[in-house]
C-alpha positions in Angstrom: -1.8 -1.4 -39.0 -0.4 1.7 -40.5 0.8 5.1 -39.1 -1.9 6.9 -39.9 -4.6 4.4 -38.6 -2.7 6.0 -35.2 -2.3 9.6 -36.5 -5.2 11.3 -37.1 -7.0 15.0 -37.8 -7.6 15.6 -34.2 -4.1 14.3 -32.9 -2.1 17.0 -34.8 -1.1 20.7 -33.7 0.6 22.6 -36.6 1.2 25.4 -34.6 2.8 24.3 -31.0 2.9 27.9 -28.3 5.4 26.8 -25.8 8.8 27.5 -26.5 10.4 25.2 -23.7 10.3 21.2 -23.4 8.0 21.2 -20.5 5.7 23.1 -21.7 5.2 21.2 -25.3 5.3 18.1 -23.6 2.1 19.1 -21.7 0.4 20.9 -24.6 0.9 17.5 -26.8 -0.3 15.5 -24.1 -3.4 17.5 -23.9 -3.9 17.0 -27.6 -4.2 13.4 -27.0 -6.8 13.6 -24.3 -8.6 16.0 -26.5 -8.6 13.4 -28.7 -9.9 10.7 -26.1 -6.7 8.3 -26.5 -6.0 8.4 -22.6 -7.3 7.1 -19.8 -5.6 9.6 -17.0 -4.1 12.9 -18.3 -1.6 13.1 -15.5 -0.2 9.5 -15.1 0.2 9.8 -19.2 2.1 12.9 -18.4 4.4 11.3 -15.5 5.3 8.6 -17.7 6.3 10.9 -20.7 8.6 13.1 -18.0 10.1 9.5 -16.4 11.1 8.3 -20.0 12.8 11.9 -20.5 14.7 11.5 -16.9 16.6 8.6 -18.6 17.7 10.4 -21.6 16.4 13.3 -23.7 14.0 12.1 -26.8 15.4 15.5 -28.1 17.1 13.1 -30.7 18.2 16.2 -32.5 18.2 17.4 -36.3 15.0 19.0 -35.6 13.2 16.1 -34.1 11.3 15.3 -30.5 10.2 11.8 -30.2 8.5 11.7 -26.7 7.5 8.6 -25.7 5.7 6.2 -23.0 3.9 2.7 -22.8 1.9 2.9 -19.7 -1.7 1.7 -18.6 -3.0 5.7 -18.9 -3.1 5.4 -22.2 -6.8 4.0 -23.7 -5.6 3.2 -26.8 -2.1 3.3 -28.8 -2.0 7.2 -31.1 0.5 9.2 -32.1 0.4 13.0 -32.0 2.7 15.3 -34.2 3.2 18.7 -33.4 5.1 21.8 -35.4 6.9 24.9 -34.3 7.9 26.8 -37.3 10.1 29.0 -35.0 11.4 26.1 -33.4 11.7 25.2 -29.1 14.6 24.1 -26.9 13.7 20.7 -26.4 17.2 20.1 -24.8 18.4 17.9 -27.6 21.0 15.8 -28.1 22.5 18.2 -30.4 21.8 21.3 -28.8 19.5 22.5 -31.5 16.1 23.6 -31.4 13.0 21.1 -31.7 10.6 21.6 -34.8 8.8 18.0 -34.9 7.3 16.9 -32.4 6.2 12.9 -32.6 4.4 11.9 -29.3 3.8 8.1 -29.3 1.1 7.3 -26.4 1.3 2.7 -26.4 -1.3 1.2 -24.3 0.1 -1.2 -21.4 -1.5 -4.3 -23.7 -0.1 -2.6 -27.1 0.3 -5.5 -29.9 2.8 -6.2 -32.4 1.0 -4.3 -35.4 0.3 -1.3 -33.0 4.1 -1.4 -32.3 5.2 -2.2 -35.4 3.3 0.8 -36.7 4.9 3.1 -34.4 8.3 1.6 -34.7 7.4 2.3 -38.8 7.0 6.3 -38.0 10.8 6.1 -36.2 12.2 5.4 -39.2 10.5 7.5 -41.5 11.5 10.6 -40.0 15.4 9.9 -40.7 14.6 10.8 -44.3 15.1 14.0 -45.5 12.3 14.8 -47.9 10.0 13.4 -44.6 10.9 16.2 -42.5 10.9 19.1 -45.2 7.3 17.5 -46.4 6.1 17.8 -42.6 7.6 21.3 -42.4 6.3 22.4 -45.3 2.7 20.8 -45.0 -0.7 23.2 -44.9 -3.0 21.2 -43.0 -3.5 18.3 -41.3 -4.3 16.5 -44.6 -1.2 17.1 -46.3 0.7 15.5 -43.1 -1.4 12.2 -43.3 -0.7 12.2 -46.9 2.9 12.4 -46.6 3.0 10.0 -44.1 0.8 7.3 -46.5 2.8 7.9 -49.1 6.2 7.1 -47.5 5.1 4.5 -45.3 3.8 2.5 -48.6 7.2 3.3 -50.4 8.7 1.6 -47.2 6.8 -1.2 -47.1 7.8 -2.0 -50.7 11.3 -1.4 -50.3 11.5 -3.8 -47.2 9.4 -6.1 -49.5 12.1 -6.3 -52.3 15.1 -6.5 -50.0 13.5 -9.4 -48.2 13.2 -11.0 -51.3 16.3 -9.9 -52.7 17.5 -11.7 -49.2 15.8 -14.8 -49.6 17.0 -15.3 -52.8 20.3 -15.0 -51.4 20.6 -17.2 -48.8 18.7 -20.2 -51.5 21.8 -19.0 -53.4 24.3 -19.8 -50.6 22.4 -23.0 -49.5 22.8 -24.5 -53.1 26.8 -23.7 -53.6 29.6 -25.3 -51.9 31.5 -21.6 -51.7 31.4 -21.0 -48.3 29.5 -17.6 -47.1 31.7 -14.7 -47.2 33.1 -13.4 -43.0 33.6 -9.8 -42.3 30.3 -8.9 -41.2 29.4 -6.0 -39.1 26.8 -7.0 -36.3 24.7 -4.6 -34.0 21.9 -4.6 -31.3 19.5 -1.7 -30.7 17.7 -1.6 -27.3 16.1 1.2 -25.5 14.1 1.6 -22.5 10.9 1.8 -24.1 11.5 -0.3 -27.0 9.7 1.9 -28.9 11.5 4.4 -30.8 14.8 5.0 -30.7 15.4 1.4 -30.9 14.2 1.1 -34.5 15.8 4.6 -35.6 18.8 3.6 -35.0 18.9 0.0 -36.2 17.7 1.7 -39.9 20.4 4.6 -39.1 22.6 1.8 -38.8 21.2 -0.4 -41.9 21.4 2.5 -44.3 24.7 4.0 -43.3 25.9 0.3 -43.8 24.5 0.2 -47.0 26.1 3.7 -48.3 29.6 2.9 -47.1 29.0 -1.0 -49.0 29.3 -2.8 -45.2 27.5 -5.9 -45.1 25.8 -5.8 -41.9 23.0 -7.7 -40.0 21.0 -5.8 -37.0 19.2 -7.4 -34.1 16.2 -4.9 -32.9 15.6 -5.1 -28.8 11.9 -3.5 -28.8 9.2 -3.6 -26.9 7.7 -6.4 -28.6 11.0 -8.3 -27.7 14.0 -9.4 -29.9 13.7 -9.7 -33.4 16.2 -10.2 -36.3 18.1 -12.3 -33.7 22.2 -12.9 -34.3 22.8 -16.3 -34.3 26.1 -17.9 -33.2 27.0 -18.5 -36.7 26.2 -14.8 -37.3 29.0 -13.8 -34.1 31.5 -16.0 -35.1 31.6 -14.7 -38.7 31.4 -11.1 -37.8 34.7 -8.5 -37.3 32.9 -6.3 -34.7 29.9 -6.0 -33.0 28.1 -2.8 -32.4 25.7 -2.5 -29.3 23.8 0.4 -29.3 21.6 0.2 -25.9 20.5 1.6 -23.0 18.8 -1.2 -22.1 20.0 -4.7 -21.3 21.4 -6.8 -24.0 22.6 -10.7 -23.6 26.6 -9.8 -23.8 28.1 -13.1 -23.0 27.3 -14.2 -26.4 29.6 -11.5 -27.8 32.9 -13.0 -25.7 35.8 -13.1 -27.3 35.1 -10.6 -30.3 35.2 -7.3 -30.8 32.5 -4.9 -29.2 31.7 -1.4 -29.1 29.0 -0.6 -26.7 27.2 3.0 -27.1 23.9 4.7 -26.1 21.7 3.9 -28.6 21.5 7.9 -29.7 24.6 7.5 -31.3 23.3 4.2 -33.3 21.3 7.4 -34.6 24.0 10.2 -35.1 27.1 8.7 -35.4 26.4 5.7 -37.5 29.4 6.3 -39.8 32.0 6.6 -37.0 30.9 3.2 -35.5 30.7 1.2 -38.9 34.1 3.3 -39.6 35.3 1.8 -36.3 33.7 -1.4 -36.5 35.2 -2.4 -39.9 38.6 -1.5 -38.6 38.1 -3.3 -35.1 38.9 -0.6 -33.3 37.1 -1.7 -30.3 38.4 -4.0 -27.4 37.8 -7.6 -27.4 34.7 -8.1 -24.7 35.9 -10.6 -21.7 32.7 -11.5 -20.7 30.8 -10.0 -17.4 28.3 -12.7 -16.4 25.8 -10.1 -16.4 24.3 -12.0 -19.7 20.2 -13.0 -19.5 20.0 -16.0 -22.1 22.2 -18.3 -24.0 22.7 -18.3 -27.7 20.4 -15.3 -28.3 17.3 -17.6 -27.9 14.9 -15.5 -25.7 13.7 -17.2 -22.3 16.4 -20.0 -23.0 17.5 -20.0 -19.6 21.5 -20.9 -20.1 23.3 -24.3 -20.5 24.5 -26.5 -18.2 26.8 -25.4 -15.1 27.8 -22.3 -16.8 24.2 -21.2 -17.1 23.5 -21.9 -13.3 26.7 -20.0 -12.7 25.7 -16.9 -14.9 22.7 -17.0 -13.6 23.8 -16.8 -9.9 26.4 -14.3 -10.4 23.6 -12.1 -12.1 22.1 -12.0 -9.1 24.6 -11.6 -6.3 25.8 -8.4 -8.4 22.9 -6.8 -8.4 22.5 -7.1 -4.7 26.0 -6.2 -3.7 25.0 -2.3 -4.1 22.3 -2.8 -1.1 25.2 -5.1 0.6 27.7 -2.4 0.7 25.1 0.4 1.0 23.3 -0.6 4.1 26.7 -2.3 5.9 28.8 0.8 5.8 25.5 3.0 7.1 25.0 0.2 9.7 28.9 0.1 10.7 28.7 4.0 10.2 25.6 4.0 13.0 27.8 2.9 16.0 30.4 6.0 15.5 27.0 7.6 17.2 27.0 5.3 20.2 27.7 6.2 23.7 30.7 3.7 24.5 29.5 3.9 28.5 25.6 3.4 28.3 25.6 1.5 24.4 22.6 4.0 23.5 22.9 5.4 20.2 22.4 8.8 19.0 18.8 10.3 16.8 21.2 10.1 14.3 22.4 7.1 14.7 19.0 5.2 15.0 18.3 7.0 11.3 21.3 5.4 9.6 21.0 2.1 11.2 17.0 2.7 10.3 18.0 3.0 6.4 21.0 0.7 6.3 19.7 -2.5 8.1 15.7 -2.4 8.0 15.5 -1.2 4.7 18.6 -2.2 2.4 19.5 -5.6 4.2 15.8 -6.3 3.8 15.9 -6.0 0.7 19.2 -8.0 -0.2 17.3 -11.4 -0.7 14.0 -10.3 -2.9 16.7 -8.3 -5.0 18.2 -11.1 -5.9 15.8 -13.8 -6.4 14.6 -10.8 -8.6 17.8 -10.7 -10.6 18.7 -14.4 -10.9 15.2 -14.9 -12.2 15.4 -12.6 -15.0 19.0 -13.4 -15.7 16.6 -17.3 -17.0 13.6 -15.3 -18.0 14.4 -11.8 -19.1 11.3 -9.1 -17.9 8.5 -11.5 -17.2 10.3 -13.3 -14.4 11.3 -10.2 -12.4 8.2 -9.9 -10.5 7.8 -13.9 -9.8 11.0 -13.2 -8.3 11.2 -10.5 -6.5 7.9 -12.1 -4.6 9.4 -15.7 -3.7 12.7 -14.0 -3.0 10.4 -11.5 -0.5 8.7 -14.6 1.1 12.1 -16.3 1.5 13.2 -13.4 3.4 10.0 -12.9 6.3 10.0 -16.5 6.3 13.1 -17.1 7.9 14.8 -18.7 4.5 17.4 -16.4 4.0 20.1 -16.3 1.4 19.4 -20.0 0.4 16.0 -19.5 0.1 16.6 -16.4 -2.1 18.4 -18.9 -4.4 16.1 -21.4 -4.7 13.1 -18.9 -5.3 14.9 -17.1 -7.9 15.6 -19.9 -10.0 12.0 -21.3 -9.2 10.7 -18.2 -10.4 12.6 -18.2 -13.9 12.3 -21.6 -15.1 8.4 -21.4 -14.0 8.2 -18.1 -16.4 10.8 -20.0 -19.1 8.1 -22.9 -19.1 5.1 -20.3 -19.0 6.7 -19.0 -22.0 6.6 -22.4 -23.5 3.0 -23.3 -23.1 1.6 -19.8 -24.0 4.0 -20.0 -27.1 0.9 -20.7 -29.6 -1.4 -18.4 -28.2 -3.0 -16.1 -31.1 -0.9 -13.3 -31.7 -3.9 -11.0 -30.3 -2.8 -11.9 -27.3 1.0 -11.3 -27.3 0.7 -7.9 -25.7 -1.2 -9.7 -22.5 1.6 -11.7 -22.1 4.4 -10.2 -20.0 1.7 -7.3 -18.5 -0.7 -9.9 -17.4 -0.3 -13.8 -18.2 3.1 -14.2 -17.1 3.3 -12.0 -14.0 0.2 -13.5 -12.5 0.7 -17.1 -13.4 4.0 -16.8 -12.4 3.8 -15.1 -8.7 0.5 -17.5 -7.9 2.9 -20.6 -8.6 6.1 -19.3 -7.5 4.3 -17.8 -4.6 2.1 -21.5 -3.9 5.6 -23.5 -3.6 7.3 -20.7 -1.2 3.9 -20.6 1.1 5.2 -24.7 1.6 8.5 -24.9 1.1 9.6 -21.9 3.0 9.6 -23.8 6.5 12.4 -26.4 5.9 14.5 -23.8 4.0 14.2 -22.0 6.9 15.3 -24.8 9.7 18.1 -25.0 6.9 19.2 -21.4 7.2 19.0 -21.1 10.9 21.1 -24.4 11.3 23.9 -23.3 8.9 23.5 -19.6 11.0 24.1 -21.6 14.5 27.1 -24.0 13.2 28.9 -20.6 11.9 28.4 -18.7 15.2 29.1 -22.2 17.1 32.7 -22.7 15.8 35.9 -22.6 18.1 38.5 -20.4 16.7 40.5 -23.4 15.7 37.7 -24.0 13.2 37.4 -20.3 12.2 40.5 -20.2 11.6 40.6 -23.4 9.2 37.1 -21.7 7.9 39.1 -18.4 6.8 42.3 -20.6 5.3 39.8 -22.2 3.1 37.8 -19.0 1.9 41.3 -17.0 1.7 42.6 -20.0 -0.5 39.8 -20.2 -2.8 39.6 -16.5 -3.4 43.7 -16.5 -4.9 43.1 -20.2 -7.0 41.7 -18.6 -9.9 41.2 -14.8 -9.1 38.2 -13.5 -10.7 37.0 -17.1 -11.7 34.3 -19.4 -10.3 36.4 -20.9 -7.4 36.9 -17.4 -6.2 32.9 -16.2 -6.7 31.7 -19.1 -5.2 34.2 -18.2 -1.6 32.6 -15.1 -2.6 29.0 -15.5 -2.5 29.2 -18.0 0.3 30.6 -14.8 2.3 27.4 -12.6 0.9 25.1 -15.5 2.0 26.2 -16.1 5.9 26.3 -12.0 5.5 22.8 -11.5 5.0 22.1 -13.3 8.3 24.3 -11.3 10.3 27.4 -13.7 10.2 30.3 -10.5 8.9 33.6 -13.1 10.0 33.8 -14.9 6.2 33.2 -11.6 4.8 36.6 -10.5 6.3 38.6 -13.6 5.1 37.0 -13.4 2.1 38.4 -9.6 1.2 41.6 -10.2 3.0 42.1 -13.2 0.8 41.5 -11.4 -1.9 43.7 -8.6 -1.7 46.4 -10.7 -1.3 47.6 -11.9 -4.5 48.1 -8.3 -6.3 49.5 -6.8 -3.0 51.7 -9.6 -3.1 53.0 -9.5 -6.6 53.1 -6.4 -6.3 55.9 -6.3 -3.1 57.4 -9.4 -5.2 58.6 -6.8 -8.0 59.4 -4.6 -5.4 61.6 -7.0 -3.4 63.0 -9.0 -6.5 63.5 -7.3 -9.0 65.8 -9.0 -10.7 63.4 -12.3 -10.9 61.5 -10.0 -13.3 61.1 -8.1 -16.2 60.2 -4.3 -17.1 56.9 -4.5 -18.1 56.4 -6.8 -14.9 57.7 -4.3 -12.9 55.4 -1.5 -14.5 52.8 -4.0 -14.0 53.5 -4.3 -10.1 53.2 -0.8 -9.4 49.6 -1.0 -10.4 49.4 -3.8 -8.7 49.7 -2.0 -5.2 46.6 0.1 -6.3 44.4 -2.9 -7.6 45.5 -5.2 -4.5 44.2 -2.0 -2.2 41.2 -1.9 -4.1 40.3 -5.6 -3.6 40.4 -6.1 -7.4 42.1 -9.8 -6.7 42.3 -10.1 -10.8 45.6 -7.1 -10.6 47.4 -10.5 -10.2 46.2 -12.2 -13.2 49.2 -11.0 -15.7 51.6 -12.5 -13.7 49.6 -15.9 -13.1 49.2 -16.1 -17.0 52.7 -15.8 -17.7 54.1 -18.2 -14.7 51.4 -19.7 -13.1 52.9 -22.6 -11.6 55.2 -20.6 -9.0 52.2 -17.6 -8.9 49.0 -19.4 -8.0 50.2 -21.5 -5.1 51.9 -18.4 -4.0 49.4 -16.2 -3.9 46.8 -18.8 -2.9 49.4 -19.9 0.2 49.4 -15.9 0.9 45.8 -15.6 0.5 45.2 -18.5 2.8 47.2 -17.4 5.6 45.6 -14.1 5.5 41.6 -15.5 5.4 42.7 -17.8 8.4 44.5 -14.9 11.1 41.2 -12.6 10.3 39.2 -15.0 11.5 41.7 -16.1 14.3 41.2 -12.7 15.3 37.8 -12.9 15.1 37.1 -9.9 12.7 34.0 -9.1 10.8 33.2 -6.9 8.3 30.1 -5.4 7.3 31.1 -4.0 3.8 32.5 -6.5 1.4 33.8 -4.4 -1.5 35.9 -1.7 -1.5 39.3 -2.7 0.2 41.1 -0.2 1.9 38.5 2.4 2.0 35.9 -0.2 4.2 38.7 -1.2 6.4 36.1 1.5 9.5 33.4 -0.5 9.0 35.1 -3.6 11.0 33.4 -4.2 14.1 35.6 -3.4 17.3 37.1 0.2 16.0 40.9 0.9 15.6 42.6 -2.5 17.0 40.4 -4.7 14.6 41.8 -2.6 11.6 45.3 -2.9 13.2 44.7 -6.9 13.2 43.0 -6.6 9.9 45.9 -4.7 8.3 48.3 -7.0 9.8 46.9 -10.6 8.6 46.6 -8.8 4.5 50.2 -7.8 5.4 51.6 -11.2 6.5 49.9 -13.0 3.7 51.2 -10.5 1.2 54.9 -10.4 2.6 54.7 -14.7 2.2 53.2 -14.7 -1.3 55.9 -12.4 -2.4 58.9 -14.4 -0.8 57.1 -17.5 -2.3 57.4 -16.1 -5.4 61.4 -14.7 -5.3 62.1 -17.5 -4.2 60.7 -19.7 -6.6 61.4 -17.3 -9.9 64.3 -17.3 -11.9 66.1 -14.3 -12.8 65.2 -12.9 -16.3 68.0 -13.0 -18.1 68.9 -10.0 -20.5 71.3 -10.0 -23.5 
């Protein structure tokens, strides 16, 4: 399909009125009803105005590309608009708007609709494209222009992919081996319509002026194409990631990576070639945040590390409601009468939005999140559903678990059997095959299974609230221990989400070890360098007044430059510190509602002042005996 089986006569305005960006957003929108390419005039408009709340489509240089996939659009058109005199369109550049592209993509759009549109993107980074459509008479001469260049395109991609080909048949037959120093980059915007496209050809042409050999990976709407392959990674000096959507990152550990919104992968393509080539960028550490493995899409992870990733994905994207609704619930009792336990209006309203709305949602959000960590989009829904029924049926955070990684391997392996389907069909996929398919059987094995994950749940609740305070205590020595082993590492997130879990059925004691535990180690190096300073050097020292900050924080991985450098005095320190600390919070029978944020949570501990006393005292004791562990166990540095 080509541009201007989407462009036509009746979807162009050569002489735009408003002079303001709401104003032409609703005038080109009207232009496409006129034109009967939408099925409601005011959802279409809604969607155009959400995709501007993320970021302007003012993408500057002259050019508007406004932009929205929704069901309100009957089928996919563009619509151009002009103002000679130009509009404030709030672009990026601050310049006023003179071409106005509106791209209207139907909920079931297909490849060669999107492709089409994606096409248009492009063309409008060329120079003699925007004078021509400036300069055009009519509607005629705009369609014209547009022809023309798209062919010219079509043929140049058409010679470089051979030109490609003939390379790589080139490389297969000699024994040299390819050539490293590549330049990688990923495009991704929320859409995936547009901007993603423009800047991967910004970013190709650019390359190709400053002679950078460079290989681009295109995040659109009809998913990831021109994939980078591990071979690709570990060849290439940088990696450029140009998103404001979510990219796999994980695959990029190690190397270096500069990560921008993906409007400067359109205006500042020389600067991050410029930067790339020179790897001025940090190296990326990893974040577990990644959705597939090896770039394949829907591949679900490998092994224990992809279960892990996969997990993790999910716990931090339900922390925010976590922390949220605890400090608002812990914040609802400053409004309680002490004498009669009634609480205040007040009160009732911040225990109303903290625990019946965010709690409630802390399960579905992340059965949601662990199942598109395995499935990307498609199995967001199918999660969010089983992690929903795992909640009002009693399964808690277990059942959460199990439904979101029910609900992504169901959608990986829906993925699988639709694979063959005619590509007619690939815009029915994740809008209306995979969501239904995968909620009825996600939703089927929940309706069954729910029951016994439930019985589960309640019995782990009961033996938590059952324990003596013998067995707390040896409950908060281990947690507290685990959290110092390998601070920041899966020994410590799995303390961690263990914690969250017995958390989101209103067991707030592990939560307590678990933070105390974890501030630990940095607050204790840090009082080491403080205490013995001889046992260390300067940039130590330097290091350990950070370290006070981090360990306040609860950012356990402040500790992790002195572990590197000596970690068989540090880590059983720190974890015998740690562990002392997890087991006299839960001696003293603490709780904590918030689980992040250190020091500045320490009010939302049940029981008021004397629990915060008690709580500042255990983080105290097990810093002061991780830091004597340590001077007594260093060596002094000796200078010459």
């Amino acid at each position: 399909m080509k541009i201007t089986d989407l462009l036509t006569k009746d979807t162009i305005e050569l002489n735009l009125q408003s002079k303001e960006k709401a104003g032409t957003i609703e005038e080109m929108v009207s232009v496409l009803d006129r034109a009967g390419k939408l099925n409601d005039k005011t959802a279409y408009q809604k969607a155009i105005q959400a995709r501007e709340d993320q970021t302007t489509t003012g993408i500057g240089e002259g050019i508007a590309i406004p932009h929205a996939k929704t069901e309100a659009v009957k089928e996919p058109a563009i619509a151009f608009g002009r103002s000679t005199e130009g509009l404030d369109y709030e672009s990026l550049d601050g310049q006023p708007a003179h071409l106005i592209f509106m791209i209207a993509a139907s909920a079931g759009a297909n490849d060669t609709h999107l492709q089409a549109l994606s096409r248009l993107s492009v063309l409008l980074l060329k120079e003699e494209v925007k004078q021509g459509l400036l300069d055009a008479k009519n509607s005629d001469e705009v369609i014209a222009l547009l022809s023309y260049h798209e062919e010219e395109k079509e043929r140049q991609d058409a010679a470089e992919n051979e030109a490609n080909e003939a390379a790589e048949k080139e490389s297969e037959t000699n024994e040299a081996p390819v050539p490293s120093g590549k330049v990688l980059a990923v495009t991704g915007c929320p859409t995936g319509i547009a901007h993603t496209y423009m800047a991967a050809d910004a970013l190709k042409n650019k390359a190709k002026e400053m002679n950078v050999d460079i290989k681009v990976e295109t995040n659109g709407s009809d998913g990831a194409k021109n994939i980078l392959t591990a071979s690709d990674i570990e060849k290439a000096v940088a990696i450029i990631v140009a998103a404001d959507t979510k990219v796999d990152m994980d695959r990029f550990k190690g190397k270096h990576v500069i990560e921008v919104p993906v409007t400067d992968g359109i205006r500042k393509t020389e600067q991050l070639i410029t930067r790339a080539v020179n790897q001025d960028a940090p190296i990326y550490r990893g974040s577990g945040s990644s959705s597939n493995e090896e770039g394949e899409e829907g591949g679900g992870g490998k092994g224990r590390s992809g279960v892990y990733k996969h997990l993790m994905n999910g716990v931090s994207n339900m922390l925010p409601f976590i922390v949220g609704g605890g400090i608002l619930i812990a914040a609802s009792f400053a409004f309680e009468d002490q004498l009669t336990g009634e609480r205040s209006p007040f009160g009732d309203i911040l225990s109303y939005i903290g625990g019946d709305n965010a709690f409630f949602l802390i399960v579905p959000v992340l059965a949601a999140f662990i199942a598109m960590s395995i499935a990307d989009r498609p199995g967001f829904a199918p999660g969010m559903v089983g992690g929903l029924m795992a909640a009002t049926g009693g399964g808690g955070f277990l059942g959460g678990i199990i439904a979101g990684f029910l609900a992504g391997y169901i959608v990986v392996g829906l993925k699988a059997l639709f694979k063959n389907l005619p590509a007619v069909f690939n815009g029915l996929k994740p809008v209306l095959i995979y969501p239904l398919l995968g909620i009825l059987a996600t939703g089927l094995i929940m309706y069954w299974g729910v029951q016994p994950l439930s019985a589960i749940n309640t019995g782990i609740t009961n033996w938590l609230g059952g324990l003596g305070t013998g067995n707390l205590a040896l409950l908060g020595i281990l947690l507290g221990g685990m959290m110092a082993i390998d601070m920041g590492g899966p020994i410590n997130k799995a303390a961690y989400a263990f914690a969250l879990a017995v958390a989101a059925d209103g067991q707030f004691g592990p939560q307590a070890a678990v933070m105390a535990g974890g501030m630990v180690p940095p607050l204790g190096m840090a009082l080491a360098t403080t205490l013995f300073k001889r046992k260390f050097n300067d940039q130590e020292r330097k290091t350990g007044v950070s370290a006070y900050f981090l360990g306040a924080f609860f950012i356990t991985e402040g500790a992790i430059p002195f572990a590197a450098a000596d970690p068989l005095r540090v880590i059983p320190s720190a974890a015998v510190g740690s562990a002392i600390a997890g087991g006299l919070t839960l001696w003293f029978d603490l709780a904590l509602r918030a689980p992040h944020g250190g020091i500045f949570v320490f009010l939302t501990l049940e029981d008021g002042l004397i629990s915060v006393l008690l709580y500042t005292l255990a983080i105290a004791i097990g810093s002061i005996v991780t830091a004597v562990m340590v001077g007594l166990l260093k060596k002094p540095v000796v200078t010459k």
